[in-house]
C-alpha positions in Angstrom: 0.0 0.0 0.0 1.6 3.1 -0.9 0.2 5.3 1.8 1.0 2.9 4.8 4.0 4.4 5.7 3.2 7.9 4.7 0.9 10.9 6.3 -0.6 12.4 3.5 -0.5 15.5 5.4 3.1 16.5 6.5 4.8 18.5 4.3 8.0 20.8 4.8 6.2 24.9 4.4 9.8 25.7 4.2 10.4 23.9 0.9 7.1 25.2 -0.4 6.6 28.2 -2.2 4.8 31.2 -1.4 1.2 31.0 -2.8 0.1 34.4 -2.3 0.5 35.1 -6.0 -1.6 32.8 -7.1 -5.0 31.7 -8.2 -6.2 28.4 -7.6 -9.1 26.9 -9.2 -10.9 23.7 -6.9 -13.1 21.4 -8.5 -15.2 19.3 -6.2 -17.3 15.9 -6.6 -20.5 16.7 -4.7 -20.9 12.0 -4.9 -19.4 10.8 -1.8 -19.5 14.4 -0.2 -18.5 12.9 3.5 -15.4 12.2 1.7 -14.5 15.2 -1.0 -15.7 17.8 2.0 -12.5 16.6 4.0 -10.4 16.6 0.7 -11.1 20.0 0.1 -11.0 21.1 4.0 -7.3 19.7 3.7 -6.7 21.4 0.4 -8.0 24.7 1.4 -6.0 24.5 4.7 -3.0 23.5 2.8 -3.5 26.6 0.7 -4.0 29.3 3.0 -1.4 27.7 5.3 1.2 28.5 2.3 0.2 32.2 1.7 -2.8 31.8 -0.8 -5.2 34.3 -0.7 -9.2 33.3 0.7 -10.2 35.2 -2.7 -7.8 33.8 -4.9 -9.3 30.5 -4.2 -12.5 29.5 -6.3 -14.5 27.1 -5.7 -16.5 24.9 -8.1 -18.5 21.7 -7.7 -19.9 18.8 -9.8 -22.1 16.3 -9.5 -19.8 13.3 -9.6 -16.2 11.9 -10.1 -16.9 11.8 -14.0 -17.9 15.8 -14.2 -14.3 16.7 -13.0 -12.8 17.0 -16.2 -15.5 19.5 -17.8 -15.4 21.7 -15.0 -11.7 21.6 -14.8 -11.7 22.7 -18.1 -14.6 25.0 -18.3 -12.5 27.0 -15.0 -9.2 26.8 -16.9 -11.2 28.8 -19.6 -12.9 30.9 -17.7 -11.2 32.0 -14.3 -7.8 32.8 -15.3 -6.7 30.5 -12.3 -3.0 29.5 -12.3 -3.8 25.7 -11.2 -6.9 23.2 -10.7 -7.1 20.7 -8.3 -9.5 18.1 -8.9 -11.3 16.2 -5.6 -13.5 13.3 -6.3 -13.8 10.1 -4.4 -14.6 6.5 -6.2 -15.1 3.6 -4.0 -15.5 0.5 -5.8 -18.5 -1.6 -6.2 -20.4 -4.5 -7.9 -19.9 -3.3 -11.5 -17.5 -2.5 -13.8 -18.6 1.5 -13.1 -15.6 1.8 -11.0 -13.4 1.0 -13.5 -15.2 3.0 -16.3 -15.3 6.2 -13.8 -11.5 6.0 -12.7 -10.4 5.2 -16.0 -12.0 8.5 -17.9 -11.5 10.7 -15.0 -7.5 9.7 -15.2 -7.5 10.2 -19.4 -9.1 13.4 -18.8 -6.8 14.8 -16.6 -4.3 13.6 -17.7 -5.1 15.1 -21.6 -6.0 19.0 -20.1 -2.6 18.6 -18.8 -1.3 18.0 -22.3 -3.7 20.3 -24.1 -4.1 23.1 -21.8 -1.5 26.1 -20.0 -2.8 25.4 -16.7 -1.9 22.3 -14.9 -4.4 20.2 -13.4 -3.7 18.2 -10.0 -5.6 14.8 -9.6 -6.5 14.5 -6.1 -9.4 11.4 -6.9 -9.0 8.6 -4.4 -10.1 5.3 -6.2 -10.3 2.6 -3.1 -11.8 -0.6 -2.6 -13.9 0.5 0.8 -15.3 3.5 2.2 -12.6 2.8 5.3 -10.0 3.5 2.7 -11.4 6.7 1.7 -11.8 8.0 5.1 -8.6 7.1 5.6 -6.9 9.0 3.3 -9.6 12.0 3.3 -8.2 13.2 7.2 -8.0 9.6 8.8 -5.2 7.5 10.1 -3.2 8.4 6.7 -4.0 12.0 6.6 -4.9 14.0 3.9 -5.0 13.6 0.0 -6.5 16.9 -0.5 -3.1 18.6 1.6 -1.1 16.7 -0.3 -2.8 18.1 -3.6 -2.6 21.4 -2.4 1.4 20.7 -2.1 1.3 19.6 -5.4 -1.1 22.7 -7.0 1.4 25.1 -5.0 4.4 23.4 -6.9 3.1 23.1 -10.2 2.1 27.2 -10.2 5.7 27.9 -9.2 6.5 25.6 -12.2 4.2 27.4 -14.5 5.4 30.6 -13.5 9.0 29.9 -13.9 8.9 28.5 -17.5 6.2 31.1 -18.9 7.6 33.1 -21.9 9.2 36.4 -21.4 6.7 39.1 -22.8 
C-alpha cells in the first residue's frame, strides 16, 4: 500500500513556495461528499497555510467523479486560475462502473494537462472501501487533499517559472 508508511499531510512549508500570488481553481465531486468535504478542508487548509489568498481561491462543484474533467476545463477557460485541483472520491463496487469512472477521470486529466497552460492536479481517491477513503480524506493516513494542495502550490511555481518572457 503506498500510503502505509506515509501521512498524506506532512509537508515541509519551508520547501514550499509562497502561494500568495496565485490563483487556484478547486473542482469538487458533490458524490461521496462525506469524503470530498474533507479533501477539500485539507486542500483549502493547505492553501492558505502556504500564503494563498481566501479570494484567490474558487471554488466549483460537480455532481460526480466523471464531471471533474469539464469543470476543470470549463474553469481553466474561464477563471484565469494558475492551477486546478480536482477532488473526487470512487469507492468500488459490484460493476465495472468503478473501473469506467477511474479510467475517464485519469484520461481526462491527464489530456487537459497536455492540451491546456494550466496544470491540473488529480486529487481522486479510487479505493476498494469507504474505510480507505476516510482514511486518506483526514484519517489515520491524513490527507489527499493537503497533499494536492502541495502539489497545485508546486506546479504554479512551475508554471510561472517557465512562462515566456513578454
Amino acid at each position: 500500500m503506498a500510503t502505509a508508511n506515509k501521512n498524506l499531510s506532512n509537508y515541509d512549508k519551508n520547501t514550499i513556495p509562497n502561494a500568495k500570488d496565485f490563483r487556484f481553481g478547486i473542482v469538487v465531486s458533490e458524490w461521496n461528499d462525506h469524503i470530498t468535504e474533507g479533501l477539500y478542508k485539507g486542500a483549502l487548509a493547505a492553501l492558505l497555510d502556504c500564503g494563498a489568498i481566501q479570494e484567490h481561491i474558487i471554488r466549483w462543484n460537480v455532481p460526480g467523479s466523471f464531471e471533474l474533467v469539464y469543470g476543470a476545463q470549463r474553469m481553466i477557460v474561464t477563471q484565469e486560475v494558475d492551477v486546478v485541483i480536482t477532488i473526487g472520491c470512487v469507492i468500488k463496487g459490484e460493476t465495472m462502473h468503478f473501473e469506467f469512472v477511474c479510467e475517464g477521470v485519469t484520461q481526462g486529466i491527464k489530456d487537459l494537462n497536455v492540451q491546456t497552460d494550466v496544470p491540473v492536479i488529480f486529487c481522486l481517491l479510487t479505493d476498494n472501501n469507504e474505510q480507505q477513503s476516510i482514511d486518506r480524506s483526514g484519517g489515520v493516513h491524513g490527507n489527499k487533499g493537503t497533499e494536492a494542495a502541495i502539489a497545485a502550490i508546486k506546479m504554479a511555481e512551475l508554471r510561472r517559472a517557465t512562462a515566456p518572457i513578454k
